[in-house]
Backbone as a chain_set.jsonl record, in Angstrom:
{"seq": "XXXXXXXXXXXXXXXXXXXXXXXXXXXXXXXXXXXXXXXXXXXXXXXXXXXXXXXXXXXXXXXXXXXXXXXXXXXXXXXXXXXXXXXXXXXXXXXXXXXXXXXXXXXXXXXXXXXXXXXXXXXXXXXXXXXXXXXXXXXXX", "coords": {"N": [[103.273, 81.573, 91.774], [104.021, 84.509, 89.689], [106.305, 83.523, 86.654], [107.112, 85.449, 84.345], [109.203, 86.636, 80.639], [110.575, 88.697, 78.853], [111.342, 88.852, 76.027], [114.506, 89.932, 73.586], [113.735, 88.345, 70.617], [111.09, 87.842, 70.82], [109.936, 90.065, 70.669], [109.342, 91.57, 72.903], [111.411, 92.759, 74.901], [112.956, 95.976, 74.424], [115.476, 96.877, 70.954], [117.768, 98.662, 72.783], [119.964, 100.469, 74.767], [120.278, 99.862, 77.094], [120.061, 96.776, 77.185], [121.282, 96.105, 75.191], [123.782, 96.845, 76.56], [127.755, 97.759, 77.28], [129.32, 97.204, 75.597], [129.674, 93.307, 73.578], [129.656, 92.026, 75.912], [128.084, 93.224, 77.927], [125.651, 92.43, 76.995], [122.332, 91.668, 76.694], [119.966, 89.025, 76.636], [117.369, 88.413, 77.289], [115.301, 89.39, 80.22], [113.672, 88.164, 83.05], [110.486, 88.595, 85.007], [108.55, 89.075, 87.755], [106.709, 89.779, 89.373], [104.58, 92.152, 89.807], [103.435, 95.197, 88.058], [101.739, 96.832, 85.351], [101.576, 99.273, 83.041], [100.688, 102.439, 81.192], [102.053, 104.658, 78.95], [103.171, 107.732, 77.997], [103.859, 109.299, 74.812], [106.486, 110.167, 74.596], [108.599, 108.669, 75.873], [110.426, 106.036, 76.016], [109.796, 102.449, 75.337], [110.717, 99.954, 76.932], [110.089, 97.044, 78.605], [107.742, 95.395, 76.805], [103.961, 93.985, 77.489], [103.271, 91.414, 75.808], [100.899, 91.627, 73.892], [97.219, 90.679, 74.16], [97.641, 89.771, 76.905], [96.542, 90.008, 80.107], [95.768, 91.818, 83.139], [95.141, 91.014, 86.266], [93.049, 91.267, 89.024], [93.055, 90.964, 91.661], [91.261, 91.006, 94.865], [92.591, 90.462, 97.069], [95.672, 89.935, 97.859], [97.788, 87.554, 95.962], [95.21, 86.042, 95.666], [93.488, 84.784, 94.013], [90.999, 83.587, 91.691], [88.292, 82.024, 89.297], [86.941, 83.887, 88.588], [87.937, 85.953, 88.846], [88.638, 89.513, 88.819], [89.856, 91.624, 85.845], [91.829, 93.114, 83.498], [92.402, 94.499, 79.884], [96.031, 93.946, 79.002], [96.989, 95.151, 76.099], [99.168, 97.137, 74.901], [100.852, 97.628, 77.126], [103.173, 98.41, 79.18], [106.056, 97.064, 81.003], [108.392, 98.551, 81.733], [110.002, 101.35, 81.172], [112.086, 104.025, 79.592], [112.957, 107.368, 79.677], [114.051, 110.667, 78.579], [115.338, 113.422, 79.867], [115.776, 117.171, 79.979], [118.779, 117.074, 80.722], [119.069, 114.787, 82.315], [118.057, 111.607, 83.168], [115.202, 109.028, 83.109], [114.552, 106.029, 84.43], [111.661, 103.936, 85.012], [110.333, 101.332, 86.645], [107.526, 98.417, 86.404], [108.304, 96.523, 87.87], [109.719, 94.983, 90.29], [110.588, 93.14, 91.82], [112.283, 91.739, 90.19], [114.628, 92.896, 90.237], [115.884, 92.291, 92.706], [117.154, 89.728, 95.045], [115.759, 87.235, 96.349], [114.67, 84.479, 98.615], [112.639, 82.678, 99.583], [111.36, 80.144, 101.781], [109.517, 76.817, 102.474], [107.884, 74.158, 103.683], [110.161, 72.61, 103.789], [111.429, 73.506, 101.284], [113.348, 75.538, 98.954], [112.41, 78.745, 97.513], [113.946, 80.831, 94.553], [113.466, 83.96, 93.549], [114.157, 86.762, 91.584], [117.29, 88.445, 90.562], [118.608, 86.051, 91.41], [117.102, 83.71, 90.796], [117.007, 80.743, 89.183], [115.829, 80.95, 86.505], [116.387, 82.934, 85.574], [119.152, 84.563, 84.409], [120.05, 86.565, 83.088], [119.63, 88.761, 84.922], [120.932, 90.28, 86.838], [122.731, 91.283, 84.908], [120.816, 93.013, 83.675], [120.091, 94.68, 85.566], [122.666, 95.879, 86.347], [123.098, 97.185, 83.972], [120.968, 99.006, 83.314], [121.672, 100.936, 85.711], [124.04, 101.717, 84.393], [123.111, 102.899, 82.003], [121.562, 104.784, 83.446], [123.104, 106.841, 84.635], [124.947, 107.393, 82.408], [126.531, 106.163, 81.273], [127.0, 104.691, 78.904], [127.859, 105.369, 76.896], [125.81, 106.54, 75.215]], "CA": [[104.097, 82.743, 91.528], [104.025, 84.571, 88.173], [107.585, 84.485, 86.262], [107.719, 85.238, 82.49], [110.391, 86.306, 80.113], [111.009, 89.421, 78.334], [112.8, 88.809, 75.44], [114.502, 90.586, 72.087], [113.307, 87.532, 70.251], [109.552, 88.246, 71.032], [109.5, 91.677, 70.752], [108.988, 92.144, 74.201], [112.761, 93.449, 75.124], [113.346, 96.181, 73.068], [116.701, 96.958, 71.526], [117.792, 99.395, 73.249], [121.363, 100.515, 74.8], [119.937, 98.842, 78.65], [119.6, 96.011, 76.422], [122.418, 96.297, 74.407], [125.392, 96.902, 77.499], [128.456, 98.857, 76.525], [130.098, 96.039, 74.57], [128.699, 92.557, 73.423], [129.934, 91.084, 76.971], [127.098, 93.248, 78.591], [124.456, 92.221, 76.104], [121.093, 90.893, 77.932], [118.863, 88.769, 75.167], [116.264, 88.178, 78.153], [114.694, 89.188, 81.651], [112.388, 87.713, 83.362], [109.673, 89.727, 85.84], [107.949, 87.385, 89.334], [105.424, 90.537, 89.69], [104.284, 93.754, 89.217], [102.281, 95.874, 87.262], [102.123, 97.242, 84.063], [101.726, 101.132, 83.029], [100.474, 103.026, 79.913], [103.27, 105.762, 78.92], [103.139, 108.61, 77.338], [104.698, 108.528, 73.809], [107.543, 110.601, 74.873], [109.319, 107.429, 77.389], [111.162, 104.825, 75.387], [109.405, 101.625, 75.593], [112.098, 99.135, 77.216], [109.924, 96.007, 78.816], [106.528, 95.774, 76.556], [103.551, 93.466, 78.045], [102.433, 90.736, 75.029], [99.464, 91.559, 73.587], [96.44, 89.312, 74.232], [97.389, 89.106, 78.436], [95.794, 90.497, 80.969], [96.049, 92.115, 84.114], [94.572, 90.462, 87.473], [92.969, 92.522, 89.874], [92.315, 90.261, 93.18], [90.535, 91.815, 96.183], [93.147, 90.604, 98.201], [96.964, 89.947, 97.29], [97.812, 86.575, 95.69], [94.324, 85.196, 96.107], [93.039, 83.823, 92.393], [89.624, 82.044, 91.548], [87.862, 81.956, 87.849], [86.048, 85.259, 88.616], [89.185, 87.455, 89.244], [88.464, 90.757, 87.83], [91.088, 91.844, 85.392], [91.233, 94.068, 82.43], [93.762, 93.801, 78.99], [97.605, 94.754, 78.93], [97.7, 95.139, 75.568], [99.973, 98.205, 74.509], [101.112, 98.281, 78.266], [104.894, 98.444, 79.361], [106.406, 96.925, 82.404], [109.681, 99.412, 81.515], [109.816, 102.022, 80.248], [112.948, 104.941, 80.105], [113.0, 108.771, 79.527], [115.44, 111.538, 78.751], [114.215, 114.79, 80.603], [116.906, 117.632, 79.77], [120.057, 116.328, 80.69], [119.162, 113.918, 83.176], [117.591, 110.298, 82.309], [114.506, 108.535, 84.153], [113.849, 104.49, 84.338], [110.258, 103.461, 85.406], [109.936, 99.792, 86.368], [106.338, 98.146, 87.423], [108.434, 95.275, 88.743], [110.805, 95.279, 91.547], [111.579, 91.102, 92.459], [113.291, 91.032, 88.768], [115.787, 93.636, 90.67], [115.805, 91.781, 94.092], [117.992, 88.501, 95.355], [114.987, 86.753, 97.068], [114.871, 83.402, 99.397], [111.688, 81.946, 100.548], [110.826, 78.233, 101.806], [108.354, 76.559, 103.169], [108.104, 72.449, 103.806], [111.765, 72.082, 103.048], [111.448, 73.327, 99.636], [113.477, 77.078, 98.936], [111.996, 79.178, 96.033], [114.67, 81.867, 94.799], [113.37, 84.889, 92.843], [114.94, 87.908, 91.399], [118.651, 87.846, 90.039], [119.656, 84.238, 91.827], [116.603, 82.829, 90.141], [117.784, 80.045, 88.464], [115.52, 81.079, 85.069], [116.541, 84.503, 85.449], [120.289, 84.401, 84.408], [119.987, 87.576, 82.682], [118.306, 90.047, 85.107], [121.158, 91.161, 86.972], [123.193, 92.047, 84.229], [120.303, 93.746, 83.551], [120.231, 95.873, 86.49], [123.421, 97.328, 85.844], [123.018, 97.646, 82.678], [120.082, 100.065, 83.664], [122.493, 101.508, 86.36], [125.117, 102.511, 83.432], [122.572, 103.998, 81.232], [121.232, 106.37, 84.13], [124.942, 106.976, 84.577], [125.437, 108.116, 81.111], [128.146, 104.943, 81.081], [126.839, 103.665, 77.776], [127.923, 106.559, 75.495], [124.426, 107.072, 74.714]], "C": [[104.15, 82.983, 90.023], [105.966, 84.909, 87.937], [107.246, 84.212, 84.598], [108.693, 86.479, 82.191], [109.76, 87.964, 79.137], [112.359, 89.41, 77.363], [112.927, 89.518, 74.039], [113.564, 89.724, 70.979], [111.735, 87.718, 69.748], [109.077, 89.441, 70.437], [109.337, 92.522, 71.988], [109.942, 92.914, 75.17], [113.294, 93.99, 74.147], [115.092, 96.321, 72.642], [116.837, 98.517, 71.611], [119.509, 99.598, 73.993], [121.53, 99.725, 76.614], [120.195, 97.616, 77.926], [120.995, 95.455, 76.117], [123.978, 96.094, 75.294], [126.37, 97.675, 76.385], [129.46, 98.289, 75.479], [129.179, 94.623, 74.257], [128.998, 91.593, 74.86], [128.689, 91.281, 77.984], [126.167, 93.022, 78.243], [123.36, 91.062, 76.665], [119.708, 90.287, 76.479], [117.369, 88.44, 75.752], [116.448, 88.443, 79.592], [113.745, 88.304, 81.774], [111.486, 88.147, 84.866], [108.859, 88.038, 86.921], [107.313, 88.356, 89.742], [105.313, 91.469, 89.553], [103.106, 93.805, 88.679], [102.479, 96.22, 85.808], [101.629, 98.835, 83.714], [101.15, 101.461, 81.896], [101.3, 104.325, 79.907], [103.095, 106.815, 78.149], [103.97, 108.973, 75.856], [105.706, 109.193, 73.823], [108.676, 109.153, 75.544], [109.324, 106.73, 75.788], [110.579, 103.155, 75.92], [110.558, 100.77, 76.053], [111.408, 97.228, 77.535], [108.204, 96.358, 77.785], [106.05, 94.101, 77.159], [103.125, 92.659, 76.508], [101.25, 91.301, 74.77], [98.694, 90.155, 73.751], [96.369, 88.919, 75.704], [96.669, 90.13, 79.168], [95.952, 90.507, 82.565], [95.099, 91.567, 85.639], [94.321, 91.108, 88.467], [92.034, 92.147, 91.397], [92.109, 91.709, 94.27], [91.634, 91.61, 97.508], [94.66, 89.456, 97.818], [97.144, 88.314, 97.193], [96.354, 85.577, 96.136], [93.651, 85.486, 94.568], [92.305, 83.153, 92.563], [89.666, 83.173, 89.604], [87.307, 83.579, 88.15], [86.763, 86.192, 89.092], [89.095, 88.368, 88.356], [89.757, 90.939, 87.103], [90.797, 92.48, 84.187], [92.869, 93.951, 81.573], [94.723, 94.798, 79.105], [98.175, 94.481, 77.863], [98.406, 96.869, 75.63], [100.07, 98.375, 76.072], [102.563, 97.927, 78.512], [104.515, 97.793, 81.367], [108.135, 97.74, 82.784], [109.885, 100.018, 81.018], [111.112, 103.393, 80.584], [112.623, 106.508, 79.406], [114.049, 109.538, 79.538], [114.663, 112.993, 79.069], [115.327, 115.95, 81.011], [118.405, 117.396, 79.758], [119.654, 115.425, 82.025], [117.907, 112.714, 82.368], [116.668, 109.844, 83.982], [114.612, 106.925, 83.304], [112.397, 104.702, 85.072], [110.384, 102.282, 84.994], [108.57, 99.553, 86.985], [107.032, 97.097, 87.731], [109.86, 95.498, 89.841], [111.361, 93.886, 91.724], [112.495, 91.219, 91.48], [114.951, 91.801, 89.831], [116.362, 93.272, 92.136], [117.034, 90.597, 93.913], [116.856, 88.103, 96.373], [115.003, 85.474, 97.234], [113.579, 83.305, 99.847], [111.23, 80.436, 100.913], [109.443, 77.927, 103.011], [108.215, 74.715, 103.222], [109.054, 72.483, 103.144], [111.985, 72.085, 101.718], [111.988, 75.306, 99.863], [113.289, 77.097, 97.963], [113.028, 80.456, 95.79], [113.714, 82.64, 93.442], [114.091, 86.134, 92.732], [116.408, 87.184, 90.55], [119.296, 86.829, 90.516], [118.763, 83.117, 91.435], [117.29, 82.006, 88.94], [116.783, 80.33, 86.679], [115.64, 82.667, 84.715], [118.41, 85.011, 85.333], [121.093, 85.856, 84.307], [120.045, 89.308, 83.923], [119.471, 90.632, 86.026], [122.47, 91.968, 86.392], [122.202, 93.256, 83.631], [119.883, 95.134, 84.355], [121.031, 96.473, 86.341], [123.598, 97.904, 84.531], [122.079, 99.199, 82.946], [120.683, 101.152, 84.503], [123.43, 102.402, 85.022], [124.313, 103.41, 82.932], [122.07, 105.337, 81.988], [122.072, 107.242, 84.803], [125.394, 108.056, 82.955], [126.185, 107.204, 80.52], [128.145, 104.477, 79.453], [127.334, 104.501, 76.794], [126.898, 106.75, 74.893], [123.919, 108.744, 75.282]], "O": [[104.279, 82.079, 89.197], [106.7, 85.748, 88.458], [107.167, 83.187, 83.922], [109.023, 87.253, 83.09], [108.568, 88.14, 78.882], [113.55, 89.68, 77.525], [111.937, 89.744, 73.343], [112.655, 90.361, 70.446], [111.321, 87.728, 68.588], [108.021, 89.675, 69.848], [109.232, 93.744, 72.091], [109.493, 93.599, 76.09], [113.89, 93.431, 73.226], [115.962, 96.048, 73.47], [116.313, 99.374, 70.899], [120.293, 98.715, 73.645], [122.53, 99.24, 77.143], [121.233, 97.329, 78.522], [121.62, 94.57, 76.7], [124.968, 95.469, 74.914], [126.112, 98.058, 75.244], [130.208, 98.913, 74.726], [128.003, 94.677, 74.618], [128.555, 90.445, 74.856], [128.201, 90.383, 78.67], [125.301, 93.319, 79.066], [123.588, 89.89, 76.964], [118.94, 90.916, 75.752], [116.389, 88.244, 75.034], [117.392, 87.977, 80.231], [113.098, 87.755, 80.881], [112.114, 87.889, 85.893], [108.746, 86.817, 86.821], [107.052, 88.091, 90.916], [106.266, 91.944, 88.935], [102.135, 93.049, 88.672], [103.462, 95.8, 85.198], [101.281, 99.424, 84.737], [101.005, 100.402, 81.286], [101.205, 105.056, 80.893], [102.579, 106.316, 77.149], [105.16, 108.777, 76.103], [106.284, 108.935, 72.767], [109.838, 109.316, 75.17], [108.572, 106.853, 74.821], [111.054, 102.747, 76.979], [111.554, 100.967, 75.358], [111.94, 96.274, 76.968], [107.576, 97.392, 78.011], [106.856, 93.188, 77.338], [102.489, 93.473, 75.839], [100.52, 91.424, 75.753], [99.128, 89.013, 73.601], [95.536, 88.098, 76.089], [96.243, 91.12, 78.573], [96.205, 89.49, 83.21], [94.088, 92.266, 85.719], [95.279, 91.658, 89.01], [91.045, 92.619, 91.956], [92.59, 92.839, 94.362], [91.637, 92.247, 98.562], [94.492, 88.267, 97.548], [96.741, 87.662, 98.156], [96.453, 84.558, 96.82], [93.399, 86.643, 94.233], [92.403, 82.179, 93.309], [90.293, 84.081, 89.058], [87.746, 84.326, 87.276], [86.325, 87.169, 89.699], [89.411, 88.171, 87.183], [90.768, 90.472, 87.628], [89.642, 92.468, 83.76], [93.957, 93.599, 82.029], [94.566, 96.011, 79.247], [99.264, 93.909, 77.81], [98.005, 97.663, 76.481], [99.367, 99.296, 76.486], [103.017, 96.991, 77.854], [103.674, 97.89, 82.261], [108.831, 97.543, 83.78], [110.137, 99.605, 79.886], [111.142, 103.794, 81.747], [111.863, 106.48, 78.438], [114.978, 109.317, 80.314], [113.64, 113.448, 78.559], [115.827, 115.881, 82.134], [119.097, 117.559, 78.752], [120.432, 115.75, 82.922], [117.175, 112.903, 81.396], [116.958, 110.032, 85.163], [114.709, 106.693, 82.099], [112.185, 105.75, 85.682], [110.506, 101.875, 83.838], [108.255, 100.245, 87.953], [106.182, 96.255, 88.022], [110.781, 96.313, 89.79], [112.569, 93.653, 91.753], [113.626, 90.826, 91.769], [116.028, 91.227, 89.992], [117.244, 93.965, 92.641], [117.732, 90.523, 92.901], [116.99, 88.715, 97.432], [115.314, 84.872, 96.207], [113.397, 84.1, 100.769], [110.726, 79.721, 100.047], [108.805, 78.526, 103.878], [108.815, 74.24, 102.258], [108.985, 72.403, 101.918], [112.492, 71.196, 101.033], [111.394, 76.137, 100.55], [113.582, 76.191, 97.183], [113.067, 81.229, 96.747], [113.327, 81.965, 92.489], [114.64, 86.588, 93.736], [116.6, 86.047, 90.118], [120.455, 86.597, 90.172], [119.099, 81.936, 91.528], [117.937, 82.479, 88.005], [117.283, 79.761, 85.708], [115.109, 83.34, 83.831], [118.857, 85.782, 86.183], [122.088, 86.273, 84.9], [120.389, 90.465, 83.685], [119.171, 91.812, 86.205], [123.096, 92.869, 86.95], [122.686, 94.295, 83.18], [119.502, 96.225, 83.931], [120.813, 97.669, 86.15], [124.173, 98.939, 84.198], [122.572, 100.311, 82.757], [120.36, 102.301, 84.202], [123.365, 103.622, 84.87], [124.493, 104.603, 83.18], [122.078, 106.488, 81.552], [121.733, 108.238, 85.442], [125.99, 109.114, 82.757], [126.528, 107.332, 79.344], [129.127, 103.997, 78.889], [127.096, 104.122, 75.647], [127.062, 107.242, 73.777], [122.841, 109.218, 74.922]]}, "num_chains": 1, "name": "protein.A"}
């Protein structure tokens, strides 16, 4: 399972008022993403999750199936978040969805949690409402 980390730190979480929350109690210094995609944006959209430069995107023939010869092509300058203001109303665009989930799976007596009850994901669902407020207007932004 892929999970990495989106953080201010990096560069990879920008700051931003999702980011930010409406005081320093909602303040998110890291997500972390368990799949998806990644996007190229138009330079209008507010970059929010950016992808590292240097990784690269995986492009199996058939869903979670990985060898050495997995096609794949680079994600640098690519977003996995990205927001918009489009007259008076506001868009999000995520390529990941688990980060926004509460997921349970096991298998030989072992449970894996992903999404916001992941235990390395402490962050992610203050980060959801955080994202909730801002397409709200909540943030005074």
């Amino acid at each position: 399972m892929f999970v990495d980390g989106f953080a201010r730190t990096t560069g990879t979480l920008a700051d931003h008022p999702i980011a930010n929350g409406r005081d320093a109690s909602e303040s998110v210094s890291d997500v972390r993403a368990f799949t998806g995609q990644a996007f190229r944006a138009v330079e209008t959209v507010e970059p929010l999750l950016r992808i590292p430069d240097g990784w690269a995107i995986l492009l199996p023939s058939e869903a979670w199936e990985f060898a050495e010869d997995t096609p794949s092509i680079s994600a640098d300058r690519m977003l996995q978040g990205a927001v918009l203001r489009h007259g008076q109303g506001r868009v999000a665009v995520f390529g990941e969805a688990a980060m926004f989930t509460a997921q349970e799976r096991g298998g030989d007596g072992e449970t894996v949690r992903v999404g916001m009850n992941a235990p390395e994901a402490p962050n992610n669902a203050q980060f959801a409402l955080n994202v909730l407020h801002w397409l709200s207007g909540l943030t005074g932004e």
